[in-house]
C-alpha positions in Angstrom: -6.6 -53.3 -54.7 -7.0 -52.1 -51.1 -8.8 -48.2 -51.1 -6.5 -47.3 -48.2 -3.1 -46.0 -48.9 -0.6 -44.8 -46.2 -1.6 -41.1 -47.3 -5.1 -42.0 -45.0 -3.0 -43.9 -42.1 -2.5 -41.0 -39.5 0.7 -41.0 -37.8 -0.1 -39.6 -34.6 3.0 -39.9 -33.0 3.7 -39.5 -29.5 0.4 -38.5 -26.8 0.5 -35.0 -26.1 1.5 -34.3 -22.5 -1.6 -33.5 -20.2 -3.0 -30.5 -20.0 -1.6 -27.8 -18.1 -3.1 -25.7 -15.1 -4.5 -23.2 -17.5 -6.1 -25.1 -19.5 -7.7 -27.5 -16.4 -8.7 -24.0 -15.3 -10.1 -22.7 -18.1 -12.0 -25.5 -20.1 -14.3 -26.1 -17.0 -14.4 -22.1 -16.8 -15.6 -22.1 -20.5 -18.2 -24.8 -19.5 -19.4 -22.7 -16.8 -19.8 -19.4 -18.9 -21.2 -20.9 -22.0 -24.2 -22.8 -19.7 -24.9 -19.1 -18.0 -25.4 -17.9 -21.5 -27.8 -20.3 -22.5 -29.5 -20.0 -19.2 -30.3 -16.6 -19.7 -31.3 -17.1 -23.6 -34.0 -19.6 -21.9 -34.7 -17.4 -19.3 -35.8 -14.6 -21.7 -32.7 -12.6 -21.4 -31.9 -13.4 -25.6 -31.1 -9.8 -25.9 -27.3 -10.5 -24.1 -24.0 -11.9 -25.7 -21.0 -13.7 -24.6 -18.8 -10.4 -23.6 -22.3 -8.8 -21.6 -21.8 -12.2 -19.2 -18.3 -11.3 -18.3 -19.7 -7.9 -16.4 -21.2 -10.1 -13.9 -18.1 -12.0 -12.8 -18.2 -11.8 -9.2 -19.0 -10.2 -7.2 -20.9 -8.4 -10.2 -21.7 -4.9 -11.4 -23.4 -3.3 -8.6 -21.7 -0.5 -7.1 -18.6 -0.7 -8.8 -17.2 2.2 -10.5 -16.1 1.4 -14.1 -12.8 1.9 -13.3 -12.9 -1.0 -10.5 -15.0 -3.1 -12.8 -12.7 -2.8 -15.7 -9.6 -3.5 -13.5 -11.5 -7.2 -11.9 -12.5 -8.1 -15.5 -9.4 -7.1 -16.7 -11.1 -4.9 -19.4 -9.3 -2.3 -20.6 -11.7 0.8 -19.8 -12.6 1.5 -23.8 -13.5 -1.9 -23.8 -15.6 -2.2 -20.8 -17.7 1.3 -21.5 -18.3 0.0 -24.4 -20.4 -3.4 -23.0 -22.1 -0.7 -19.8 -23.1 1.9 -22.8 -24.6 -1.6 -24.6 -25.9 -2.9 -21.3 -27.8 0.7 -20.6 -29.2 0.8 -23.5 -30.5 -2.4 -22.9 -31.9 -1.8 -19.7 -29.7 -4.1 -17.0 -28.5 -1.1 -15.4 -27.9 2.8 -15.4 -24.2 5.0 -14.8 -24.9 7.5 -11.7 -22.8 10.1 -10.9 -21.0 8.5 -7.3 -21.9 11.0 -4.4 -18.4 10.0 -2.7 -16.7 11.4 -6.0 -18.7 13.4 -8.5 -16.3 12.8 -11.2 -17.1 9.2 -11.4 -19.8 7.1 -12.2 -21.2 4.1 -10.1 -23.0 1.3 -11.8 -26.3 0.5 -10.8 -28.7 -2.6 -11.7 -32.0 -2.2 -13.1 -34.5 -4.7 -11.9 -33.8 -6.6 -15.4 -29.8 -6.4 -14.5 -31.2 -7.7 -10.8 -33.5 -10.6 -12.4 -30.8 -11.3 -14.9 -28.2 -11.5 -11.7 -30.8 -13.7 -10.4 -30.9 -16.2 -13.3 -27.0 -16.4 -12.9 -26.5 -17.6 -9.8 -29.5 -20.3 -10.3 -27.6 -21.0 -13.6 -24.3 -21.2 -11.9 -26.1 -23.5 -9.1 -27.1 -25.8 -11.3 -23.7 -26.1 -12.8 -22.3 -27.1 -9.1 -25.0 -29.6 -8.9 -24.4 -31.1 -12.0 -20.6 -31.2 -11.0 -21.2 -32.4 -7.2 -23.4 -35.4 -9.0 -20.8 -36.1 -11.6 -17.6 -36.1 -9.3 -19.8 -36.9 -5.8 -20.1 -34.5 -3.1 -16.7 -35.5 -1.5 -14.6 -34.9 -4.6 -16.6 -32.2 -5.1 -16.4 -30.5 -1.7 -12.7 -31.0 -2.2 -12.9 -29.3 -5.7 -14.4 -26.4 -4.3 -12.0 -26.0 -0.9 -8.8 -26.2 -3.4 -10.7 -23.6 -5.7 -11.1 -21.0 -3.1 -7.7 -21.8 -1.8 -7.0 -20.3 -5.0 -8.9 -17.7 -5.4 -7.2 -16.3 -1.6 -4.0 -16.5 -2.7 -4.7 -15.2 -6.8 -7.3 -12.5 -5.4 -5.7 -9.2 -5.5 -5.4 -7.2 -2.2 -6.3 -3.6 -1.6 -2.9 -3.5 0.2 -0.9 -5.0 -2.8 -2.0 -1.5 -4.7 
């Protein structure tokens, strides 16, 4: 008697279709963000999580009013005081009162939310050099040209507002 029955046979029907923009976009985005993490844990920054990494989507904290910050990280502002009242406390970086506006606050990096900035861009570097190896530079160069192609046309505009 055979220990295999057609209740272990998976019927996996048709392939699913390939994957769509968003997820082509996102899975190598998901790559990228979980590597920054783990940089930083080696780099000594083991004190940050997952959402903190998010503040320093580009072009990063510094100088931004929460407002602005929450709006690029599309954050709502609860949410996004929240991680700055987390990352204060922490010591990456301080809420001044803005001297353009003193209503509002401006965001300003600590020499731990400068180093940490630091260790994200090398982290991120080494990412694209990983990449660049794995694809070669002229696939890669390509990559990167379509990429901020992109980015111009999905970037919101000052004058769009």
């Amino acid at each position: 008697m055979s220990l295999s029955s057609g209740f272990t046979q998976l019927d996996a029907g048709p392939a699913p279709p390939p994957p769509l923009i968003g997820a082509l976009l996102r899975v190598p985005w998901e790559t990228v963000r979980q590597r920054m993490l783990a940089g930083l844990h080696d780099r000594g920054f083991t004190d940050l999580v997952a959402a903190h990494v998010d503040i320093w989507r580009h072009p990063g904290p510094e100088n931004q009013r929460p407002s602005e910050l929450a709006a690029k990280t599309r954050m709502t502002k609860q949410a996004l005081n929240y991680l700055l009242g987390q990352l204060e406390e922490l010591g990456y970086l301080t809420r001044e009162t803005d001297s353009d506006d003193q209503r509002s606050k401006r965001i300003r990096l600590t020499p731990r939310g400068h180093a940490a900035t630091t260790a994200i861009y090398e982290i991120v570097q080494e990412v694209e050099e990983d990449w660049e190896q794995q694809l070669g530079p002229r696939k890669f160069d390509q990559l990167r040209r379509l990429l901020a192609q992109l980015y111009a046309i999905t970037t919101p505009t000052n004058d769009a507002a």
